[in-house]
N, C-alpha and C positions, 0 to 999 in steps of 0.2 A: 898610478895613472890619474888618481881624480887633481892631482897638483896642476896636470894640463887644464885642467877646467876652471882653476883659479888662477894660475898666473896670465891667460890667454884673452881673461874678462877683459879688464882695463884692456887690451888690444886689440880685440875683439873687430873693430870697424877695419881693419885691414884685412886682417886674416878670414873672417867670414865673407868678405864681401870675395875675396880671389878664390876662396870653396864653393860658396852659395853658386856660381855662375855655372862652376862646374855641374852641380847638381838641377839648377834652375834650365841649361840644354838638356838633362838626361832624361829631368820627368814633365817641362810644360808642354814640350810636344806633343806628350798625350793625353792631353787636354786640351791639346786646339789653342792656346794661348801664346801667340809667337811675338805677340807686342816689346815684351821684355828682353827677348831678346836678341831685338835687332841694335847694333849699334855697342854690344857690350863688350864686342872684342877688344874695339880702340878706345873703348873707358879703362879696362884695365890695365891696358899695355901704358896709355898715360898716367893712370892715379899712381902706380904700386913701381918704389926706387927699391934700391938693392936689400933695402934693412929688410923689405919685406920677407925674405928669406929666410932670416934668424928667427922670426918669428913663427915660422911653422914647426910644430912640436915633432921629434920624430924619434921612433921605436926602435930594439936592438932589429939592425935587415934579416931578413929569412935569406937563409942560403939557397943560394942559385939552383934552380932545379934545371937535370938533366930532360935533355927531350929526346924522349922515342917515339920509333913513330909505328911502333910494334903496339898492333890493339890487344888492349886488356881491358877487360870488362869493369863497368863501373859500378857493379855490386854480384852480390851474388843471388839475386833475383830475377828472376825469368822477365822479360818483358811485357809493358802492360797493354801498348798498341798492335792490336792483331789483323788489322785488315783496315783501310784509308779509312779516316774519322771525316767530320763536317768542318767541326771548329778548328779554326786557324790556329787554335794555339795548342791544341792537340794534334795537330799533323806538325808543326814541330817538334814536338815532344818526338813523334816516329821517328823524324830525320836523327836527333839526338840518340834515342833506344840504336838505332841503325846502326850508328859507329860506335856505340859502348856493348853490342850484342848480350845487352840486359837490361834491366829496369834502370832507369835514370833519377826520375823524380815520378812521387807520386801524390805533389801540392804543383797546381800550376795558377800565378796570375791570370788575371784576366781583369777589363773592365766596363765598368756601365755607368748610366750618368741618371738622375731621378726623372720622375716623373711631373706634369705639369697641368694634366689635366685629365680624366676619368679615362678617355677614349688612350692618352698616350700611357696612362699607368697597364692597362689591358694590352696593347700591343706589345710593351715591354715585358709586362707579364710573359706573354706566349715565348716571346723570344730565348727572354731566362729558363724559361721551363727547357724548352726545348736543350739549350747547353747543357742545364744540369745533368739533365738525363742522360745527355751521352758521356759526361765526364764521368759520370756513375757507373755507366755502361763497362766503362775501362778501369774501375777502381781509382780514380786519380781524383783527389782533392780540389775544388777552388779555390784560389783564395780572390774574393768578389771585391774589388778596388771600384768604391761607390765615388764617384768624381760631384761634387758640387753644379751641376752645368742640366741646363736644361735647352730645346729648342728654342729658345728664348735668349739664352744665353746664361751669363755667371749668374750662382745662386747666389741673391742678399743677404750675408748673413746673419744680420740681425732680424730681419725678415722671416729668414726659416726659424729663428728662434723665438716669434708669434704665435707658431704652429699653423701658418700660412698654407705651410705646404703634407698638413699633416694628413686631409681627408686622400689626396691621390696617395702615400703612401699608403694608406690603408686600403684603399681599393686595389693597388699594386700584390701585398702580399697576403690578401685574400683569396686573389687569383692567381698566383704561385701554389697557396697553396690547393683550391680548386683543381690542380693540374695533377695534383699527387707528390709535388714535392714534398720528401722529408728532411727534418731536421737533418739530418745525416747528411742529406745530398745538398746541401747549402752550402756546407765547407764553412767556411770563415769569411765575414764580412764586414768592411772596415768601408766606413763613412768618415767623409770630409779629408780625406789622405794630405798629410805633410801641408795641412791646414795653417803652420806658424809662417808662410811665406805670402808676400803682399802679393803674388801673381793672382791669386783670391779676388772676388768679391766681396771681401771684410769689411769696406764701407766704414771705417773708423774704428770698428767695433773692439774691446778688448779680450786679452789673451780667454779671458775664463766662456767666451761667447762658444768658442771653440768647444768646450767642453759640453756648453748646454746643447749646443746641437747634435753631438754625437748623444750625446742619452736619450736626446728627442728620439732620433732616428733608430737609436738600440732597439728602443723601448718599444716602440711599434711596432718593431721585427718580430721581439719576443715575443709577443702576444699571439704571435700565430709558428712561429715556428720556438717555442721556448729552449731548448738546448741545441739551437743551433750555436755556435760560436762563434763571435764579435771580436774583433781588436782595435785598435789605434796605430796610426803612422805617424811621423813627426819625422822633421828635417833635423838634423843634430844640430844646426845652427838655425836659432830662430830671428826675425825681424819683425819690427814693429808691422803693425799694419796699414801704415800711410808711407812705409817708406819705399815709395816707387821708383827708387831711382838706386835700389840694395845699397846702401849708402850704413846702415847700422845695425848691420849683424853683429850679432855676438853667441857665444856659448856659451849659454847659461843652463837654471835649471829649468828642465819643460814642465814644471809643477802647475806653475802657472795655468798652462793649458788645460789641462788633465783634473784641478781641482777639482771640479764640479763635477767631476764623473762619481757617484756613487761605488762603492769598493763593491765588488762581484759581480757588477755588469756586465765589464769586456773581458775575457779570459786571457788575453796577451797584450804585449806591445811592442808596436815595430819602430825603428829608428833604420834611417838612410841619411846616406853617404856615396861619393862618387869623387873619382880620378877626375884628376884636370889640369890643364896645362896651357898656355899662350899660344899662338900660333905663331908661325915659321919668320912669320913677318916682326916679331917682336926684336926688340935692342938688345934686350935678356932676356933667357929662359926665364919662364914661370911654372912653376911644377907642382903637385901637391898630388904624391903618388902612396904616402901611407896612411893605413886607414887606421892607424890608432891618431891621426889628425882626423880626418874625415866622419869616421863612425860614432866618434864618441862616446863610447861603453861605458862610461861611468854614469853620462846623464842619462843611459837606457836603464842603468840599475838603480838608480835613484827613484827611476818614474816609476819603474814596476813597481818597485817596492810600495810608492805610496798607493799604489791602485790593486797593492796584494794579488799580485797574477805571477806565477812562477814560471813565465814562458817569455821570452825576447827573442823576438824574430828582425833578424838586418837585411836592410833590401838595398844591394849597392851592386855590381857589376865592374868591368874594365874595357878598356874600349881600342881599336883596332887604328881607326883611322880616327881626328875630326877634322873641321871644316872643308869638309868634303871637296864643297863646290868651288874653292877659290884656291885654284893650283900653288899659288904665291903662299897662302898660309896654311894648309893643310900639313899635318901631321900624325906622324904613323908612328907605333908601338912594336917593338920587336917581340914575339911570341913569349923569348924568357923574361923580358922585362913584366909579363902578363900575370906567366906565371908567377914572379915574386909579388906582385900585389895579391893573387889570389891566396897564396902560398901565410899575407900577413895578414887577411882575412880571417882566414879558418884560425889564427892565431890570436885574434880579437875575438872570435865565436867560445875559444877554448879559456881564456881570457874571465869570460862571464858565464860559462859552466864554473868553475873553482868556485864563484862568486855565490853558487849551490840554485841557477837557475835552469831549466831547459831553453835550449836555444837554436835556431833554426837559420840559415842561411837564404834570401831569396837572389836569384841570380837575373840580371835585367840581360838578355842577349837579342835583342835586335838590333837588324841589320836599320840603322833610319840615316843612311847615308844621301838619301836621295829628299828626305825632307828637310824641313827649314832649320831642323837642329844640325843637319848636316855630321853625325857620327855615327860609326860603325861600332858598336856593341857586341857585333858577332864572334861567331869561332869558326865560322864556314858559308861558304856560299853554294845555297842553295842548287844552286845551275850548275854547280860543277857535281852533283850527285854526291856519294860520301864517300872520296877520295879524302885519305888524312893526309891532311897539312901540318905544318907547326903548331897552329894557332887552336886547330881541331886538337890533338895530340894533348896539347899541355889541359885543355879544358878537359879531357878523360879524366888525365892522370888529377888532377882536381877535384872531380867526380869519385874519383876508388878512393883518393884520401879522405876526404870528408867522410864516405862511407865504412872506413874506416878506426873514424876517430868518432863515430856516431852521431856525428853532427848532419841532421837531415837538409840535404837541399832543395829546395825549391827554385820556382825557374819562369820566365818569360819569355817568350819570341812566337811571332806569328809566322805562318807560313804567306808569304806573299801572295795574293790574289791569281796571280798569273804562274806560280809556280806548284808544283807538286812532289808532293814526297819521293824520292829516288834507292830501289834497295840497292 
């Protein structure tokens, strides 16, 4: 597989730029950053002709999975939500325990954004304490997705790499830990996430800025919470930092970024990927449904390796509906078509276990149909309580396999503000 990674270079501005888009709606949403991507649907439908198609690398297919819609449990663990949580992203988890009638995942996303001045590092303080403690409460892991972004807006990143910003961090996890947070109950926490993409406030700066500011940020953590555990996120395909207009992706190696990180700092590293496709209104399909294109396992083994961490964690998902809001180009996914992405997924995960790593799955399932990304990441909606559907059904039987094949997953979706868990 690492041959996709060299014959794909030289091509690179095509074929990243029709991935990146996919992934640039999955994750700038939640970061508040929608500038990018208004207007990118009819750039790509115009830039990219037929060749483009030859160009996307593609895996032997996973065979068609059957759907039942007979529940079976998605491990053989007892469930770990026992009575309605606080945090949004733990009463998901409930909804998900509901229809697997067991444990599901016990690492769940979440995220927060730094601090910017003494008074705001304390109120975030309190807030984080408080989450921790009930994710704790329930045995279930964080995994803390530190976003660049302040009330202020986007962090500079040559700026934080002054150590600008380094007195409120300290005041933040002093008063974390003042709270009684332990190490333990931190989870995993990952600064500056999928950092190699210009939706950033990078400010010109180069690939290796990336690296200083995650050590800044480790490092500070460390000192107060020392074995808590830290990782890295990266986009499998990275772009320079001025090119705002996704004009020159490529997949390359993320070495670059990563250099500057000291070896036994960060205990893992994640790479993400995501499904994608043209909308309805296109001349020709455009598609980009497997994720040995998308994930890029070879450049996750290459970075672990240089950062000596024997853990690779993949944060990518499959999506139901997109473009939600515009009847003309909205498009939907059939359940089994879901399943054989997930299906080539866990086959990327099993992929770089051989490769003699630990590997872990994160799963993105929100429903963000109604905001500016306009796609459904889901397996169910909420308001129909947890009646199984197709789309529920196959994400189980997804669930028992993985549990199965020992590959642990992890997971996102919040419970909507207005709605509440349903047994």
């Amino acid at each position: 597989m690492a041959i996709v990674q060299q014959d794909i270079k030289s091509k690179s501005t095509l074929f990243a730029f029709l991935f990146l888009f996919g992934f640039v709606v999955a994750f700038s949403a939640l970061s508040g950053n929608y500038v990018y991507l208004r207007n990118k649907t009819s750039m790509i439908a115009d830039s990219f002709k037929e060749k483009v198609i030859s160009l996307i690398p593609t895996a032997k297919p996973p065979e068609e999975n059957n759907i039942s819609l007979e529940v079976t449990a998605c491990s053989n663990n007892k469930k770990n939500i026992t009575n309605k949580p606080v945090a949004a992203e733990l009463q998901a988890l409930q909804v998900l325990e509901t229809y697997c009638q067991s444990s599901a995942s016990t690492t769940l996303m979440l995220f927060t954004s730094m601090p910017n001045s003494d008074e705001t590092a304390k109120r975030m303080a309190l807030t984080m304490s408080d989450t921790l403690k009930e994710f704790a409460k329930y045995n279930i892991r964080p995994l803390v997705i530190i976003e660049p972004d302040t009330t202020w807006g986007l962090i500079d990143f040559r700026e934080f790499g002054t150590g600008f910003y380094n007195e409120w961090l300290n005041v933040y996890f002093k008063q974390l830990k003042g709270y009684g947070i332990t190490d333990e109950q931190m989870g995993i926490w990952v600064p500056f996430p999928e950092a190699n993409l210009p939706h950033w406030n990078t400010n010109n700066s180069k690939p290796d800025q990336i690296g200083k500011n995650i050590t800044i940020y480790v490092t500070i953590l460390k000192q107060y919470f020392p074995t808590a555990h830290t990782s890295v996120l990266l986009n499998a395909a990275s772009y320079p930092s001025d090119d705002f207009n996704w004009e020159n992706g490529a997949y390359t190696s993320l070495i670059p970024y990563i250099k500057s990180i000291p070896a036994g700092l960060v205990d893992s590293f994640g790479i993400q990927g995501f499904p994608w496709q043209s909308p309805a209104t296109s001349e020709r399909e455009l598609k980009i449904s497997d994720p040995y294109a998308f994930l890029g396992p070879d450049l996750a083994i290459e970075a672990a390796k240089y950062l000596k961490v024997s853990h690779i964690w993949l944060n990518t998902g499959t999506y139901k509906t997109k473009y939600a809001q515009n009847p003309s180009m909205t498009v939907t996914v059939e359940a089994k078509d879901r399943a054989n992405i997930l299906s080539a997924i866990l086959q990327q995960a099993s992929y770089i276990k051989t490769k003699g790593f630990i590997v872990s799955v994160n799963i993105f399932a929100e429903n963000k149909a109604k905001t500016p990304e306009a796609t459904d990441w889901s397996y169910w909606d909420v308001s129909q309580g947890t009646t199984l559907n197709d789309h529920a059904a196959i994400f189980l039987q997804f669930l028992a396999e993985a549990d199965k094949q020992n590959i642990p997953l992890w997971y996102f979706d919040k419970m909507p503000a207005e709605e509440t868990p349903t047994e």
